[in-house]
C-alpha positions in Angstrom: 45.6 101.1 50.6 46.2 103.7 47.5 49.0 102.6 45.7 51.5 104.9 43.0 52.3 103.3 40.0 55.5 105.6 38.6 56.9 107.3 41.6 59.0 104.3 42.5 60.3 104.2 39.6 61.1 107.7 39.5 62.7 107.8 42.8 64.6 104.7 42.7 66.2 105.9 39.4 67.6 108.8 40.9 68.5 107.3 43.8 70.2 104.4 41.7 72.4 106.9 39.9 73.7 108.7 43.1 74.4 105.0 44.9 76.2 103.4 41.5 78.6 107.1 41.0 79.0 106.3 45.3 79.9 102.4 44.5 82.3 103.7 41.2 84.4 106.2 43.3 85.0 103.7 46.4 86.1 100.8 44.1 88.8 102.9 41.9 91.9 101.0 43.9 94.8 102.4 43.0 97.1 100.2 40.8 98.2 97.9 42.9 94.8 95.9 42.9 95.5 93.0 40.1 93.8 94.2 37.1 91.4 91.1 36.5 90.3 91.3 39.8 89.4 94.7 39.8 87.9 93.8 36.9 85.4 91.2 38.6 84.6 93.4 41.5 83.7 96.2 39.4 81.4 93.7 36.9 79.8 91.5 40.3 79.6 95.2 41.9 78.2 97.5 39.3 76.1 94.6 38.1 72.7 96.3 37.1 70.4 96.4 39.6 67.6 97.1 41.8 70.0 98.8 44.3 66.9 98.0 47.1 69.4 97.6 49.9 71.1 101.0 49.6 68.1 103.1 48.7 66.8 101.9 52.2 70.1 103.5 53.5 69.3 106.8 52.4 65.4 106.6 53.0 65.7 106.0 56.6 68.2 108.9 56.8 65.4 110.9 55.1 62.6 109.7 57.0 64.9 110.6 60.5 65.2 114.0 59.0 69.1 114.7 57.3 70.4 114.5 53.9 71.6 112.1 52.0 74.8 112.8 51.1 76.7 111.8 54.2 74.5 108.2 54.1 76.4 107.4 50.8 79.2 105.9 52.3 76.9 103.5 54.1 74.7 102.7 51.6 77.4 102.0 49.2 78.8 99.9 52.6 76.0 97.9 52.4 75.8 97.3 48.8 79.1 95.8 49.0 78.0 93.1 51.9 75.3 92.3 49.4 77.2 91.9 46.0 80.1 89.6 48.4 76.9 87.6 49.8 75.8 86.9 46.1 79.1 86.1 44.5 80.1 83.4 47.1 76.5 82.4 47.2 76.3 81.8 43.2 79.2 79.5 43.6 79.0 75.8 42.9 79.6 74.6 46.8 76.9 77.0 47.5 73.4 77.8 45.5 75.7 77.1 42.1 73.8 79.5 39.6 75.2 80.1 36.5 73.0 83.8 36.1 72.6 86.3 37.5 70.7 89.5 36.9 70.3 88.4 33.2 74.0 87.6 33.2 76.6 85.1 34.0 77.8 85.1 37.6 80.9 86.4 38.5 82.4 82.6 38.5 81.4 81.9 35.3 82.0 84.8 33.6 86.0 85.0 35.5 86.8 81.9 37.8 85.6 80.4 41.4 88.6 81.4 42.7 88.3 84.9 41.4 84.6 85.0 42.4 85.8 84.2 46.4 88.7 87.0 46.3 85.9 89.3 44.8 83.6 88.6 47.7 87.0 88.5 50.1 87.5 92.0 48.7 84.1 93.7 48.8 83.7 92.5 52.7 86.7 94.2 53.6 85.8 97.2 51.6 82.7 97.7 53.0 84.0 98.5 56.8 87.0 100.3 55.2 84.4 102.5 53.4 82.4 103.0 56.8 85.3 103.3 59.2 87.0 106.1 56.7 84.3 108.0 55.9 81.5 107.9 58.1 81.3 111.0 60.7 81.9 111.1 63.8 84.2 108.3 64.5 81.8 107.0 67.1 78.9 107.0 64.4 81.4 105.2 62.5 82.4 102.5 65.0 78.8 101.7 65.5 78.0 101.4 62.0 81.0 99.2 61.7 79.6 96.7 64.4 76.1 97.1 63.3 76.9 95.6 59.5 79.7 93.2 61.1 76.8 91.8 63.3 74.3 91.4 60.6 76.8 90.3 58.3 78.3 87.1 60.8 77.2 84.0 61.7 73.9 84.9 63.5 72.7 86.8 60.8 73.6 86.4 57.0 76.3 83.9 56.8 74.4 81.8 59.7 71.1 82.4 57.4 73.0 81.0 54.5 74.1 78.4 56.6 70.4 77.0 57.5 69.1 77.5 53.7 71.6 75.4 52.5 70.5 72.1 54.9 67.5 73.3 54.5 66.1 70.4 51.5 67.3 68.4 54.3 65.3 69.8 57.1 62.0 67.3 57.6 59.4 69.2 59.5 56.8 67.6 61.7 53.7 70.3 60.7 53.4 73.2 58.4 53.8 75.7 61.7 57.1 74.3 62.2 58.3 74.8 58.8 57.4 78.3 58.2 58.5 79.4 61.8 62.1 77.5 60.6 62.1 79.3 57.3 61.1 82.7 58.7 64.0 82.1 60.7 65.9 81.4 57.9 64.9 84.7 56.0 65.0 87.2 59.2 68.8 86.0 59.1 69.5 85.8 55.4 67.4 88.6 53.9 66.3 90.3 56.8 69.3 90.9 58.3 70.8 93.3 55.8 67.3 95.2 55.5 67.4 96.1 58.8 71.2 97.2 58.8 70.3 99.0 55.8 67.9 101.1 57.9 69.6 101.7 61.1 72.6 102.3 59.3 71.2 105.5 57.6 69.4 106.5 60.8 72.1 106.0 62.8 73.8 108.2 60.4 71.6 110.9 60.6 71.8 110.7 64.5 68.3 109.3 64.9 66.6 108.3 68.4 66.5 104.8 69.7 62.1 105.4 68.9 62.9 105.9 65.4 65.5 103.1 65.2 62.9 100.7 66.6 60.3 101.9 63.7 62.4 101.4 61.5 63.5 98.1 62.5 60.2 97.2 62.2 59.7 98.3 59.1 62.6 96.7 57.9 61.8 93.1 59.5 58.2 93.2 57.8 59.8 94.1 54.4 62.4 92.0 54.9 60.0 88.6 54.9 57.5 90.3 52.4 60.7 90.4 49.9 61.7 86.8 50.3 57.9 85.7 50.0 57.7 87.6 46.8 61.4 86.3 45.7 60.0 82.4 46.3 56.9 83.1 44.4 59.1 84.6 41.4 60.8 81.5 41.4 57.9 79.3 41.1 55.8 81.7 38.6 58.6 84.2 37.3 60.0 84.3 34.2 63.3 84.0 33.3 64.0 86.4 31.4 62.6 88.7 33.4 64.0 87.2 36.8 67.4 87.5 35.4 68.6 84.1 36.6 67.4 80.4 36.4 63.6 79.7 38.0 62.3 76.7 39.5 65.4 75.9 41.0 63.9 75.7 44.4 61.7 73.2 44.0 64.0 70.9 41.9 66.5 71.2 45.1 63.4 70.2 47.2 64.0 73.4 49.3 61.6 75.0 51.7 59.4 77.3 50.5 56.9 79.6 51.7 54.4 78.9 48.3 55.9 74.6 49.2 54.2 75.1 52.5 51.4 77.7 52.1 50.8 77.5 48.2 50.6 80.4 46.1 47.4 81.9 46.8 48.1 82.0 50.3 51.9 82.9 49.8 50.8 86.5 48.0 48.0 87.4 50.7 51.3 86.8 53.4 53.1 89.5 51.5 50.2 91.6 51.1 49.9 91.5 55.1 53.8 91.9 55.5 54.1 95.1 53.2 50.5 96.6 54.6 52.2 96.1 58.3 55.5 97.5 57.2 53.9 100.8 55.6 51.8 101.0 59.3 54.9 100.6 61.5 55.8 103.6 59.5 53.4 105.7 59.7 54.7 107.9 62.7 57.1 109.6 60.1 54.1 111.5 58.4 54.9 112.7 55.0 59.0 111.8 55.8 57.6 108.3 55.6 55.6 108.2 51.4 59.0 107.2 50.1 59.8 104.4 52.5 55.8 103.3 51.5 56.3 103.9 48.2 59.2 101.8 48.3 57.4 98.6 50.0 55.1 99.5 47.4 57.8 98.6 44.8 58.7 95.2 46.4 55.5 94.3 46.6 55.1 94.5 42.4 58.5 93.3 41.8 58.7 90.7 38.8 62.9 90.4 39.5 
């Protein structure tokens, strides 16, 4: 498969920039928010970033054929669910990182108890956001239960959930422990990849073929970006990665280069993003971004 080396970059820069003035606008409370904490939302929110989540957003509203302007909203919807899941995932009881994105997390740079209202915060802003400004109110309701679902305790949280008892988890064979940690990643990564792409289709009124493409789509990149995200921490640098490496292993954590090595571990994300960029392919030209973008994940190095 041809690959592009700059458009990517290109694109997600422009995209970035429309996303972070979106994010900017929907987290300028009015006075009564306590000053520090608006403080700590705006530093766990704005924190720089690959913005992956979002961009899907607006691609899929793109790739189902309307703009991308009334998408923002739920991209910036989503972006919130992400930068909550990180913040309360960071903390000590949790993953307990001291960096992230090449800085300190939000509880080490403020407070754990600032760090949970942050994420306490950016939940609820999220379907405020969606349920305000999304159009029609149906449209709206559905986006509300669509990130609601994917954001609960059979998707992300319940994902979270298994990953943390995972270093506990003693498989009989190597089948069972990557069909265990796929499961894991459909829930914790995947979920919100897929949201990300219905949401913007939904958005732009999309039919339920389309949806299904897309879901597909999304569930292929989905795995593909946690593959790559495990090998990063095994090979990656830190400086590079933004936050500590080799943590995984040290936690004795399930991993797909653990159970496959790493050889084998890159040719599963080869095979994930080559199948994502097929499902795809019955957008036509709508769909280069969307490739472009698995593209992207696929040479990540953070």
């Amino acid at each position: 498969m041809t690959t592009k080396t700059t458009a990517p970059f290109e694109l997600s820069q422009q995209l970035r920039e429309q996303i972070d003035a979106a994010l900017r606008q929907y987290v300028d409370f009015e006075n009564d928010c306590p000053e520090r904490l608006r403080e700590a939302i705006v530093y766990s929110l704005l924190a720089p970033g690959k913005r992956l989540r979002p961009q899907l957003v607006l691609l899929a509203t793109q790739a189902c054929g309307g703009p991308i302007e009334p998408a923002l909203p739920a991209a910036a919807a989503v972006e919130m669910i992400h930068a909550y899941s990180l913040v309360h995932d960071d903390l000590p009881a949790m993953d307990d990182d001291d960096l992230r994105r090449g800085r300190p997390t939000c509880h080490k740079k403020f407070d754990e108890a600032t760090a949970i209202l942050v994420g306490d915060a950016l939940q609820a802003r999220a379907f405020e956001v969606l349920a305000t400004e999304i159009a029609p109110s149906k449209r709206a309701a559905r986006c509300c239960a669509e990130l609601a679902q994917a954001a609960g305790a059979t998707a992300l949280v319940g994902g979270q959930a298994d990953d943390l008892s995972s270093q506990f988890f003693r498989p009989t064979d190597d089948t069972q422990a990557i069909e265990r940690l796929e499961l894991i990643h459909r829930r914790k990564t995947g979920a919100l990849f897929r949201v990300s792409l219905r949401l913007g289709a939904i958005v732009a009124g999309a039919s339920g073929e389309q949806l299904e493409v897309l879901d597909t789509y999304g569930q292929h990149l989905g795995l593909a970006f946690q593959v790559v995200d495990d090998l990063l921490d095994v090979s990656g640098n830190e400086s590079e990665v933004g936050k500590r490496v080799g943590k995984d292993s040290e936690r004795g954590k399930t991993t797909y280069p653990a159970i496959l090595g790493i050889e084998a571990s890159h040719q599963r994300a080869e095979m994930l993003i080559d199948q994502a960029c097929q499902a795809v392919e019955v957008f036509g030209k709508a769909a280069e971004p969307l490739r472009e973008l698995a593209q992207f994940v696929r040479r990540r190095n953070n």
